[in-house]
PyMOL CGO cylinders between C-alpha atoms (Angstrom):
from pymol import cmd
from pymol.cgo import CYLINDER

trace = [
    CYLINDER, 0.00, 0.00, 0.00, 2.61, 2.03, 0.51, 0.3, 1, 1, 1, 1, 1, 1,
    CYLINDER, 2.61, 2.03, 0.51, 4.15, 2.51, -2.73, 0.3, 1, 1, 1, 1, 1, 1,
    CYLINDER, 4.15, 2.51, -2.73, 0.82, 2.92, -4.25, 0.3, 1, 1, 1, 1, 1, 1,
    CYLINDER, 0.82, 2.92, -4.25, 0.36, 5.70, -2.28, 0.3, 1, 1, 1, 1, 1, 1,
    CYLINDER, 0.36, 5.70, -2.28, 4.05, 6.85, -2.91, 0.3, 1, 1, 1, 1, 1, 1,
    CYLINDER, 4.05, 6.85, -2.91, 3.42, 6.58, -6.73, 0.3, 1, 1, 1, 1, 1, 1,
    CYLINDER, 3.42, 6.58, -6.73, 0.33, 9.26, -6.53, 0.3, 1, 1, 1, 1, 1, 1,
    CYLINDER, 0.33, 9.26, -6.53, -2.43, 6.78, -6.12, 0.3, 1, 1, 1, 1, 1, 1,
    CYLINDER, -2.43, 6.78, -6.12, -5.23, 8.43, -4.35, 0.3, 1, 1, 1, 1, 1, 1,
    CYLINDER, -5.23, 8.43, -4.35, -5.91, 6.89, -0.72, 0.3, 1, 1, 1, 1, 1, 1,
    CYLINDER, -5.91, 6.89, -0.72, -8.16, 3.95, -0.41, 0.3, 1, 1, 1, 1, 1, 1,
    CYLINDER, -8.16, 3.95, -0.41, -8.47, 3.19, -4.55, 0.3, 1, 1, 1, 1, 1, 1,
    CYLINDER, -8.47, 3.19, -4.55, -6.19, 0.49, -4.49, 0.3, 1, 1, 1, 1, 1, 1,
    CYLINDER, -6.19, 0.49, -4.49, -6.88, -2.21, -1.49, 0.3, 1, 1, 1, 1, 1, 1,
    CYLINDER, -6.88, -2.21, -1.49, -4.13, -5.11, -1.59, 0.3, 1, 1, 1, 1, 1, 1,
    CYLINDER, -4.13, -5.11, -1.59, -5.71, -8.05, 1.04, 0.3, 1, 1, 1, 1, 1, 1,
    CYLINDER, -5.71, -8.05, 1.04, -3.75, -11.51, 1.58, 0.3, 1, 1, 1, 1, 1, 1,
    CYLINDER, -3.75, -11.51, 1.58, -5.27, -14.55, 2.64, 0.3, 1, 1, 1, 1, 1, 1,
    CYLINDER, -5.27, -14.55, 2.64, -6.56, -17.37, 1.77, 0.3, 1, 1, 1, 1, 1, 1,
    CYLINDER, -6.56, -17.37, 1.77, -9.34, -17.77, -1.12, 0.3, 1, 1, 1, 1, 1, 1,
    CYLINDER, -9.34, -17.77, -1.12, -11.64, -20.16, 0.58, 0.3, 1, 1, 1, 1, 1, 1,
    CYLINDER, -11.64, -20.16, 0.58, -12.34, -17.47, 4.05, 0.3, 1, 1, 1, 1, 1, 1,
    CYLINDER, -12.34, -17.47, 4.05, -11.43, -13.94, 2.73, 0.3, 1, 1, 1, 1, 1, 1,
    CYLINDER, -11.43, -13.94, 2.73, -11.29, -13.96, -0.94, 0.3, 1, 1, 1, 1, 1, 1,
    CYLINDER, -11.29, -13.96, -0.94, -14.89, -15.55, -0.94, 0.3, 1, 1, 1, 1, 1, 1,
    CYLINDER, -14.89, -15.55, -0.94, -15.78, -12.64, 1.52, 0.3, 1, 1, 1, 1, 1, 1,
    CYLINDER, -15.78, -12.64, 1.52, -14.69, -10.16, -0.78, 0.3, 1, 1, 1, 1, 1, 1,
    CYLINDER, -14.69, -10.16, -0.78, -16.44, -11.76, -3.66, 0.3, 1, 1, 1, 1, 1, 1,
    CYLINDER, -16.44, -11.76, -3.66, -19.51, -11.86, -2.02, 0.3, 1, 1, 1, 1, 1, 1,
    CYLINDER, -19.51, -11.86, -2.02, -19.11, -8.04, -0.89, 0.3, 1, 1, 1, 1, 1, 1,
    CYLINDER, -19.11, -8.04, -0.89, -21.54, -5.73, -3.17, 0.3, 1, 1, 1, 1, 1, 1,
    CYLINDER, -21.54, -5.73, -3.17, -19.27, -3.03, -3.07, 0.3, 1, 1, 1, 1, 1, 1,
    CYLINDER, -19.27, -3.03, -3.07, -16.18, -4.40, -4.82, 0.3, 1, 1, 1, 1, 1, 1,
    CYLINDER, -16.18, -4.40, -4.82, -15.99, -3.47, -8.16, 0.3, 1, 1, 1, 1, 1, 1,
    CYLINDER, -15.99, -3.47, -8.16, -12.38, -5.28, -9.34, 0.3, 1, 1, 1, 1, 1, 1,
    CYLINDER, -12.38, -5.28, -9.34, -10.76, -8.40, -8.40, 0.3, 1, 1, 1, 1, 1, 1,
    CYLINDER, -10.76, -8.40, -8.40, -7.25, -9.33, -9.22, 0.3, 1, 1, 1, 1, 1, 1,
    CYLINDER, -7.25, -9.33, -9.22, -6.13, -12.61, -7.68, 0.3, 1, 1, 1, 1, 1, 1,
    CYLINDER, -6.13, -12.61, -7.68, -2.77, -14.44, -8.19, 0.3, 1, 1, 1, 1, 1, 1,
    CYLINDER, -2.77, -14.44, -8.19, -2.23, -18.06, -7.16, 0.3, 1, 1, 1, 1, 1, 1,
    CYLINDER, -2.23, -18.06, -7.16, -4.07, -21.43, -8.59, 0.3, 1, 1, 1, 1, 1, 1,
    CYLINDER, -4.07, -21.43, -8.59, -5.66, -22.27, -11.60, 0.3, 1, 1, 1, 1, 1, 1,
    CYLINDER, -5.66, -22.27, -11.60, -8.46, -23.86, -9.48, 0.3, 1, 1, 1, 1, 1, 1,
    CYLINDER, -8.46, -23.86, -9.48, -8.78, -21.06, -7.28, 0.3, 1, 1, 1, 1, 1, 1,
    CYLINDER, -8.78, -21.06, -7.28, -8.72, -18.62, -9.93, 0.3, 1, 1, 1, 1, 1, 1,
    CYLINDER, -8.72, -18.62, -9.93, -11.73, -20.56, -11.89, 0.3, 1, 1, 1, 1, 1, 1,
    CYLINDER, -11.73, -20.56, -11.89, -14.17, -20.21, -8.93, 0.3, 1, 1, 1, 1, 1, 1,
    CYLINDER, -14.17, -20.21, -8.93, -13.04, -16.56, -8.64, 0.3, 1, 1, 1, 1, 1, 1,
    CYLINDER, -13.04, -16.56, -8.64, -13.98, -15.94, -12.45, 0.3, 1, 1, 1, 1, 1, 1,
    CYLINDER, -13.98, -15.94, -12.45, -17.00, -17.87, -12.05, 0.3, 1, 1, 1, 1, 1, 1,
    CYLINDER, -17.00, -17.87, -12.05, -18.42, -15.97, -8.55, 0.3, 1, 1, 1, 1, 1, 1,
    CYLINDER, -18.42, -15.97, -8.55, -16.89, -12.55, -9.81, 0.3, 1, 1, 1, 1, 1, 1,
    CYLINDER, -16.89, -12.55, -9.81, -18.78, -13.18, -13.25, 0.3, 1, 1, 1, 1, 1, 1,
    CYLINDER, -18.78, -13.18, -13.25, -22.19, -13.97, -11.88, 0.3, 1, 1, 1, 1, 1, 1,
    CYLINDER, -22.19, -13.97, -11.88, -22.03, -10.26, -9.68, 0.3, 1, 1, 1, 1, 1, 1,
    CYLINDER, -22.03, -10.26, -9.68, -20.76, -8.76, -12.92, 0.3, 1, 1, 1, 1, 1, 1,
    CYLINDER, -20.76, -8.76, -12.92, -17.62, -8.01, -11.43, 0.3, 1, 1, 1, 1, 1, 1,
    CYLINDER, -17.62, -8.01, -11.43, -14.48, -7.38, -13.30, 0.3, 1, 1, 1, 1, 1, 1,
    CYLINDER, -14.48, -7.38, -13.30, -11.56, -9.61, -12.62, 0.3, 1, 1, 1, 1, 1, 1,
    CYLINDER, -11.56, -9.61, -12.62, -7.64, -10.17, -13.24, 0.3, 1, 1, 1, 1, 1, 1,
    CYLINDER, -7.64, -10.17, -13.24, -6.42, -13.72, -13.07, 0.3, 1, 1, 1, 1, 1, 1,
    CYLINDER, -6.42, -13.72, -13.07, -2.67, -14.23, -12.81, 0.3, 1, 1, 1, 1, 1, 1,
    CYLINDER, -2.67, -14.23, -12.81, -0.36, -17.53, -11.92, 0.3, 1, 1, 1, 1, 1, 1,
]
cmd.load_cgo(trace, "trace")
């Protein structure tokens, strides 16, 4: 967060959150207010992301 912020980034635009898909990536999924996704880490993982981020029309960023 802090280089985002040292890089001009307004306060609170980018959010970077680590932890495991199944508890708080499924949280933030779920959250209506979330507008972008970017997730790194499995193929599996990263399907059920798409697929839940699709179905609230969210956009998303898969990367392994």
């Amino acid at each position: 967060g802090v280089l985002i912020e040292r890089a001009g980034v307004p306060r609170g635009l980018v959010n970077v959150i680590a932890g495991y898909g199944h508890t708080i990536g499924q949280a933030f999924i779920a959250e209506g207010d979330i507008r972008k996704v970017v997730f790194v880490g499995s193929p599996a993982t990263g399907r059920h992301i798409a697929t839940a981020a699709a179905q609230r029309r969210q956009l998303r960023r898969l990367e392994d």
